[in-house]
C-alpha positions in Angstrom: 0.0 0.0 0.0 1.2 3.3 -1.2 2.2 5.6 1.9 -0.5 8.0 0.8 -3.2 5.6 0.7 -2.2 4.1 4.5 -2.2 7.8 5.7 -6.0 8.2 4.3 -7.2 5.0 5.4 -5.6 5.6 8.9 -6.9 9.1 8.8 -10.9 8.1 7.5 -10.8 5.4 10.1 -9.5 8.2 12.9 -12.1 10.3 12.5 -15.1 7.4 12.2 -13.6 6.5 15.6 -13.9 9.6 16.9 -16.5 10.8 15.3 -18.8 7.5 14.3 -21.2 6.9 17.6 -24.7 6.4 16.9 -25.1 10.1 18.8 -22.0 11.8 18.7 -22.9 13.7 15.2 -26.0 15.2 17.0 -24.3 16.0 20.3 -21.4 18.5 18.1 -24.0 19.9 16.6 -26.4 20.7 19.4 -23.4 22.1 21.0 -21.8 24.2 18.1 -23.1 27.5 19.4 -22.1 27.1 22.8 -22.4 25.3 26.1 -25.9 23.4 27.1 -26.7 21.6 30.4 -27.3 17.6 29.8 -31.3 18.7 29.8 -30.8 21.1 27.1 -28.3 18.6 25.2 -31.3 15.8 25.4 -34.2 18.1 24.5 -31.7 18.9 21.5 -30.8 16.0 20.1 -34.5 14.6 20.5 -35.9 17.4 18.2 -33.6 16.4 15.4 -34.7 13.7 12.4 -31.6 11.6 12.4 -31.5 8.8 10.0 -34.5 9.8 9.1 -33.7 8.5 5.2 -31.5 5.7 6.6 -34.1 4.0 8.8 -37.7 3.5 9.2 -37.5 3.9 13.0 -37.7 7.1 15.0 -34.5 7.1 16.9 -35.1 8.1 20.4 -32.0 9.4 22.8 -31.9 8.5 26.6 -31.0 10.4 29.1 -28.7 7.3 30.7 -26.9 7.0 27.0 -26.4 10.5 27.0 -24.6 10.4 30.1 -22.4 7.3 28.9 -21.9 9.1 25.6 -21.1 12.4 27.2 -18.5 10.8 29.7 -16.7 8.9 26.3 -16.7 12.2 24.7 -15.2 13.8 27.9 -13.2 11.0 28.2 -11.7 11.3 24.5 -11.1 15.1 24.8 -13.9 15.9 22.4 -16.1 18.1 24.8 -15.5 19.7 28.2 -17.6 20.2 31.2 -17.8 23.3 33.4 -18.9 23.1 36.8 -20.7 26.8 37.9 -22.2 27.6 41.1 -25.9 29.4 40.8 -27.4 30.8 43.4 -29.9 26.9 44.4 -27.0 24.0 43.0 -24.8 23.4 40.7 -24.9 23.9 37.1 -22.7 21.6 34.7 -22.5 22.8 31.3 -20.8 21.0 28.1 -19.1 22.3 25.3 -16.9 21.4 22.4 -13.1 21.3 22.4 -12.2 24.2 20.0 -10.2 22.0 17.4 -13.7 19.6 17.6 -15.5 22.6 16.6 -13.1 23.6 13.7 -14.1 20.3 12.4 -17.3 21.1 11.9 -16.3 23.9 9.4 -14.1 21.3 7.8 -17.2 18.9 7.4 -18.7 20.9 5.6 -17.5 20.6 2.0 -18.2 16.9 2.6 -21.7 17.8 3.2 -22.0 19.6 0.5 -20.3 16.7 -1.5 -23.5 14.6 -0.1 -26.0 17.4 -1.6 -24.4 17.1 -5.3 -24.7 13.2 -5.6 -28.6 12.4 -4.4 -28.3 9.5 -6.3 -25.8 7.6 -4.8 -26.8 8.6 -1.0 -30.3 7.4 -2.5 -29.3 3.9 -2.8 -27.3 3.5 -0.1 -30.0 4.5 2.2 -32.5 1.9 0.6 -30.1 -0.5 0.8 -29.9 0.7 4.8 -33.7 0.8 5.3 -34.4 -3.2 3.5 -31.5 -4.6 5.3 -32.2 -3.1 8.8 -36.3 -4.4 7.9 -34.7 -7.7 7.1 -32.5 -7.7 10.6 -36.0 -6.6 12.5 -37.5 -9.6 11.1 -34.8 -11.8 11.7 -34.9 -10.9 15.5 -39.0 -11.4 15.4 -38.4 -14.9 13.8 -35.9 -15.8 16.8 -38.1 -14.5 19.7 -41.4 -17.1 18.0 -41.7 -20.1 20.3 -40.5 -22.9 18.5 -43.3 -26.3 18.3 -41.3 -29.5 18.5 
């Protein structure tokens, strides 16, 4: 493998590990114009359509994955949190590491890429939709009582 291909690979796989939880996209972009509390973070997230093309199902976000996700994220250096003081308790606030932020900007020609070839993402998310149908179905067959 050509040096130049290994540093891409490395790199695309760098960023889906950093990057590529089911709620992390969400979470950097509910906190891209500032700090929220967790509340604010799950009331957030909740409003959004995600994978609303790529899955028949209505995601839902909970407030003990949040926490999980928002200690990984911590945890990884993506976000901070801020402990203030208000006058009745104790506020904790989130917010995203400047150089997470900066690649949001940097996402976007990527996103843009997505907008030019409807198409292809088109496809790819039927494909998403029949095989996640066929995986539901699967797991509905399993839990049947079996006759012997």
């Amino acid at each position: 493998m050509a040096e130049r291909d290994g540093r891409v690979l490395r790199g695309l796989y760098d960023l889906r590990n950093l990057f590529g939880d089911k709620w992390v996209p969400a979470i950097l972009v509910a906190l891209r114009d500032g700090p929220l509390r967790r509340v604010e973070i799950l009331s957030t997230v909740n409003s959004y359509s995600i994978d609303e093309n790529w899955t028949d199902k209505h995601p839902v976000l909970h407030d003990s994955i949040l926490a999980r996700t928002l200690k990984k994220m911590r945890e990884q250096g993506i976000i901070s949190r801020q402990t203030g003081e208000n006058s009745f308790q104790r506020e904790v606030e989130y917010s995203l590491n400047p150089d997470v932020a900066e690649v949001l900007t940097l996402a976007e020609p990527l996103i843009e890429w997505t907008r030019k070839h409807p198409e292809l993402l088109a496809q790819a998310q039927a494909y998403s939709r029949q095989h996640s149908a066929e995986i539901d179905d699967q797991r509905h067959d399993d839990q049947r009582p079996r006759l012997r």
